[in-house]
C-alpha positions in Angstrom: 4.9 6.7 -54.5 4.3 6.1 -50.9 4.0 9.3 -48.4 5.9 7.2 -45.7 6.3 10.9 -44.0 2.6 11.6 -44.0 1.5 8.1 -42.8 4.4 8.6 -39.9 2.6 12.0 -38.7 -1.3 10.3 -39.2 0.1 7.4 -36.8 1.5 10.1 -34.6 -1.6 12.3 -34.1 -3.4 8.8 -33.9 -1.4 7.9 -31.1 -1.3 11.1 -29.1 -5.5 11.2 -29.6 -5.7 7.5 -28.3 -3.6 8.1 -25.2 -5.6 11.5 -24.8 -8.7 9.7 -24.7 -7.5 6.9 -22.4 -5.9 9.6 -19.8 -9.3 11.1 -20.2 -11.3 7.7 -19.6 -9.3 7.2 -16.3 -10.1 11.1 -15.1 -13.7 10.1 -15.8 -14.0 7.1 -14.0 -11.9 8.6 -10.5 -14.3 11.5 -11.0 -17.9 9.5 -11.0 -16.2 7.2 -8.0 -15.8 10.2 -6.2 -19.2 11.9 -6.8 -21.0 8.7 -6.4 -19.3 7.3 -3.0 -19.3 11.2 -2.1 -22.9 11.4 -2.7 -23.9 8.2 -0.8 -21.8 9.3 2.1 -23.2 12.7 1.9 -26.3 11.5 4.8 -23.8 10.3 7.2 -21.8 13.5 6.6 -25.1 15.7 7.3 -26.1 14.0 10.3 -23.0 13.7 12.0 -20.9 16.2 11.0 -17.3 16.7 12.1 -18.5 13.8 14.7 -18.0 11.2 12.7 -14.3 11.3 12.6 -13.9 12.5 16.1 -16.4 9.9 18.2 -15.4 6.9 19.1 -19.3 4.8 19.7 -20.3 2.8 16.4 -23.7 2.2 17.4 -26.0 0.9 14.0 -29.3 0.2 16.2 -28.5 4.1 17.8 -27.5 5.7 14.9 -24.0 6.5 16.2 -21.4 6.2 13.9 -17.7 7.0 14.9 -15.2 6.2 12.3 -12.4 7.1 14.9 -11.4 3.8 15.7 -11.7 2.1 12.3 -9.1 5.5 11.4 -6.7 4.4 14.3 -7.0 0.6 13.4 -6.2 1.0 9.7 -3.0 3.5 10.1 -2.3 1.4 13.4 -2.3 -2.0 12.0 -0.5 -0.2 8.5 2.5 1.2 10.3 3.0 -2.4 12.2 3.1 -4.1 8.6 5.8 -1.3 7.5 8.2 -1.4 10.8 8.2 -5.4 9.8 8.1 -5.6 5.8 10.8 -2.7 5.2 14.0 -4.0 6.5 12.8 -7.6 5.4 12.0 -6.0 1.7 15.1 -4.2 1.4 17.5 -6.7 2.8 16.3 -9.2 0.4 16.4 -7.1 -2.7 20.2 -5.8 -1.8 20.8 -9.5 -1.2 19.2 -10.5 -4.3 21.2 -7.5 -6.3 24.1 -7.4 -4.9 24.7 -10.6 -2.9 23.6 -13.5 -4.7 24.8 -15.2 -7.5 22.4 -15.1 -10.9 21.7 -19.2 -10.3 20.5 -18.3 -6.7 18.8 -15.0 -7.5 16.6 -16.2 -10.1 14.7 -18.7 -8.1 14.5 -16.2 -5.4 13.0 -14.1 -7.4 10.3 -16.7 -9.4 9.8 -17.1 -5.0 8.6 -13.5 -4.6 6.9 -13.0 -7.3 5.1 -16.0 -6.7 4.2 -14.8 -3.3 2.3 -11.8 -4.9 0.4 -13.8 -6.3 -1.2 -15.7 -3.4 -4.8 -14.4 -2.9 -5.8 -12.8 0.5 -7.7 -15.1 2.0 -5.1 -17.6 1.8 -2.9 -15.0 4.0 -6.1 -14.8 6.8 -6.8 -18.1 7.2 -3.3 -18.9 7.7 -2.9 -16.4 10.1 -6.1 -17.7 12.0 -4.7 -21.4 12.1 -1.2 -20.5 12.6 -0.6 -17.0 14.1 -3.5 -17.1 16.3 -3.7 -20.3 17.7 -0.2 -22.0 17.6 1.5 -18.4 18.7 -1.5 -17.7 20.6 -1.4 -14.0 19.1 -4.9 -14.6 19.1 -7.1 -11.7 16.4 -5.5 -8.7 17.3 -3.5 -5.7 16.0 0.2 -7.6 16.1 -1.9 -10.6 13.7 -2.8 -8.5 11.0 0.3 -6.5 11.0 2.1 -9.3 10.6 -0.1 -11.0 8.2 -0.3 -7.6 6.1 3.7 -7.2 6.2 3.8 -10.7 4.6 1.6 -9.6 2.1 3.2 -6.3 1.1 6.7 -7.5 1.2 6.9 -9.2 -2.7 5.6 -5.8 -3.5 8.2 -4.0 -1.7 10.8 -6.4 -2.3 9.8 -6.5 -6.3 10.0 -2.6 -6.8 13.0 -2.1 -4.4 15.1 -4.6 -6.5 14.5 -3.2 -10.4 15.4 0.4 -8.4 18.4 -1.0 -7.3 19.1 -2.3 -10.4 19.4 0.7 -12.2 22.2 2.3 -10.6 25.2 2.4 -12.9 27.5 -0.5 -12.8 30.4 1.9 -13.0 29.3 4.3 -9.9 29.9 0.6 -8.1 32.6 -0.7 -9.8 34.4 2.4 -9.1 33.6 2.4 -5.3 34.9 -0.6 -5.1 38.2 -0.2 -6.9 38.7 2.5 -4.7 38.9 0.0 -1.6 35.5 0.3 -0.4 33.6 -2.4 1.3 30.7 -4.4 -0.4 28.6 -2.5 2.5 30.3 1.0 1.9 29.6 0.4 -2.0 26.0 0.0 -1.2 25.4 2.8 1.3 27.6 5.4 -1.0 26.1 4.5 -4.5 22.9 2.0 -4.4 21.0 3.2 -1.4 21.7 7.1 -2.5 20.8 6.3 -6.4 17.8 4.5 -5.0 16.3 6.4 -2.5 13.2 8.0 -3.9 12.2 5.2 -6.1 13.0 2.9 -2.6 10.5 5.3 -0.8 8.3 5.2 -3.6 8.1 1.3 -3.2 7.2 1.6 0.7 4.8 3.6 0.0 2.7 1.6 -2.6 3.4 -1.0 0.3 1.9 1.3 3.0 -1.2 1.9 0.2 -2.2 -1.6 0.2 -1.8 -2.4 3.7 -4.0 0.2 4.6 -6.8 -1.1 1.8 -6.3 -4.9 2.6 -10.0 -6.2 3.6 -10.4 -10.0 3.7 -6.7 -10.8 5.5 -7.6 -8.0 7.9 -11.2 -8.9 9.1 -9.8 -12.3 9.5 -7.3 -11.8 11.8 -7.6 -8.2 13.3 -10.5 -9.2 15.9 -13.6 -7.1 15.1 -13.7 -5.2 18.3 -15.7 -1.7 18.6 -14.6 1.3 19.9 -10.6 0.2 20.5 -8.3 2.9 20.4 -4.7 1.4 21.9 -1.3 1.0 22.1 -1.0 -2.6 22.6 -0.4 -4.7 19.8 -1.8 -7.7 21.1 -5.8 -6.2 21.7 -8.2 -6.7 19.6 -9.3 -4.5 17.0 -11.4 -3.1 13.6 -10.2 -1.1 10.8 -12.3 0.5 7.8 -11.9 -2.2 4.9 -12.7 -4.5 8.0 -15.7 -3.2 9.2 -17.1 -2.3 5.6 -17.3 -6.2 5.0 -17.8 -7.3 7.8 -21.2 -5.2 8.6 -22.2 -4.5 4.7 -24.3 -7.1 4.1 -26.7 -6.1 7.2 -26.4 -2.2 6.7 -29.8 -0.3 5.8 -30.5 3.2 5.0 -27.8 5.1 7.3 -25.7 2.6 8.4 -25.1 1.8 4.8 -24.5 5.6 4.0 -21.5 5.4 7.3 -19.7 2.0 5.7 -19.8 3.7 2.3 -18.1 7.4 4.7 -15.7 5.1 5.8 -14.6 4.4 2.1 -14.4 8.1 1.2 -12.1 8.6 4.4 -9.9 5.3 3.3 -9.6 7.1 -0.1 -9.1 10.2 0.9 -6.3 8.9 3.1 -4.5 6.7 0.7 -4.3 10.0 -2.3 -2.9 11.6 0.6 -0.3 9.5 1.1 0.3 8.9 -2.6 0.9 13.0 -3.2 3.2 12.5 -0.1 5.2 9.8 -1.7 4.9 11.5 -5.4 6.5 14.8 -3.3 9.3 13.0 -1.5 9.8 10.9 -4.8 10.0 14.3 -7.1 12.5 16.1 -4.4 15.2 12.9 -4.1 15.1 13.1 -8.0 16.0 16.4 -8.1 18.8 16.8 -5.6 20.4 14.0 -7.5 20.6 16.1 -10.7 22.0 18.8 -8.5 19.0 21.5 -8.9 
């Protein structure tokens, strides 16, 4: 006779020790990215100390290295993409959930996803041709926000919609039979029920906006040392700079480009934990504790 209950609790412990091993393989690998890129940064670090995030001179023939402005150009170029791709995102995903009808939602969708796909490149060289010249934006901080709010919106857009999706049809249904507005509907159930998986959307946005490299140093202008305001200068951020000046680095320099990818990850966990906080308190005033 079979043990059925014995094979049941093999597969069990079989399955817990294979996703204990894979949890563990993904520890591993962030751990030896870490200690490596750490380790190569580490010259930098020693030489420049607390300068290197406070100067704003990137000098490779003076060994000066200043990661200020690549820091301002990355959050600045980041937070242009978010003011433009967040309203887009959401309107279109409340459209798309609670606007459209099913025969004009599904090809919107196949659209977005669709536009996730498109590689980089694509998006920079587009903005060169287009943004650039026609608009005469020229390669500046305004360009590569733009470009990099075109690029994050399926994401946003994608994620913001299944949230939506899963707030109860009766929570909506009973809004509305209580004379509520299709507006009122969505600002008293869908955007409440939605909000920390909504803000968990931007922020994946805001991650790879921040990490976007080939649209970025296309479009963003290269310049040294700009720390500004206005959208429309020219300017550099750290995935920009780190291929754009790679492939000539030696010795320190290297060890600075490789600095400049410890900051961007540093940066980007930091957000993430932000996110994961905001994300674990909305859950948890909506089950009241």
């Amino acid at each position: 006779m079979i043990d059925l209950a014995g094979k049941r609790a093999y597969g069990d412990r079989a399955f817990r020790g294979a996703s204990a091993v894979a949890a563990a393989m993904v520890l591993l690998i962030l751990g030896l990215i870490v200690v490596t890129m750490t380790r190569r940064a580490l010259p930098v670090f020693l030489d420049m100390g607390w300068r290197f995030f406070t100067t704003t001179r990137w000098a490779p023939p003076e060994d000066l290295y200043g990661a200020l402005p690549f820091v301002w150009g990355t959050a600045f170029t980041a937070a242009i993409a978010i003011v433009i791709a967040v309203p887009i995102s959401l309107g279109v995903a409340l459209f798309m959930t609670q606007v459209a009808p099913p025969r004009l939602a599904r090809p919107l969708i196949y659209v977005i996803d669709l536009l996730a796909g498109v590689p980089s490149v694509v998006f920079g060289l587009w903005g060169v041709l287009v943004l650039s010249q026609h608009f005469n934006l020229g390669r500046s901080f305004l360009t590569a926000g733009i470009i990099l709010a075109i690029m994050i919106i399926p994401i946003i857009t994608s994620l913001a919609r299944e949230v939506i999706d899963t707030t109860p049809v009766g929570d909506k249904e009973g809004a509305l039979a209580m004379g509520a507005t299709r507006w009122e509907m969505i600002s008293a159930t869908v955007l409440p029920h939605s909000k920390g998986g909504l803000v968990g959307a931007v922020m994946l946005g805001l991650g790879r906006a921040m990490g976007e490299t080939i649209a970025a140093a296309l479009v963003i202008g290269s310049a040294l040392g700009q720390i500004t305001l206005d959208v429309f200068s020219p300017g550099n951020s750290m995935p920009a700079v780190i291929a754009n000046e790679w492939g000539e680095a030696q010795d320190l320099h290297k060890s600075a480009l490789i600095a400049l990818a410890v900051t961007l990850f540093v940066i980007t966990i930091v957000v993430n934990l932000v996110a994961t906080g905001i994300v674990q308190r909305s859950v948890r005033r909506g089950q009241g504790t």
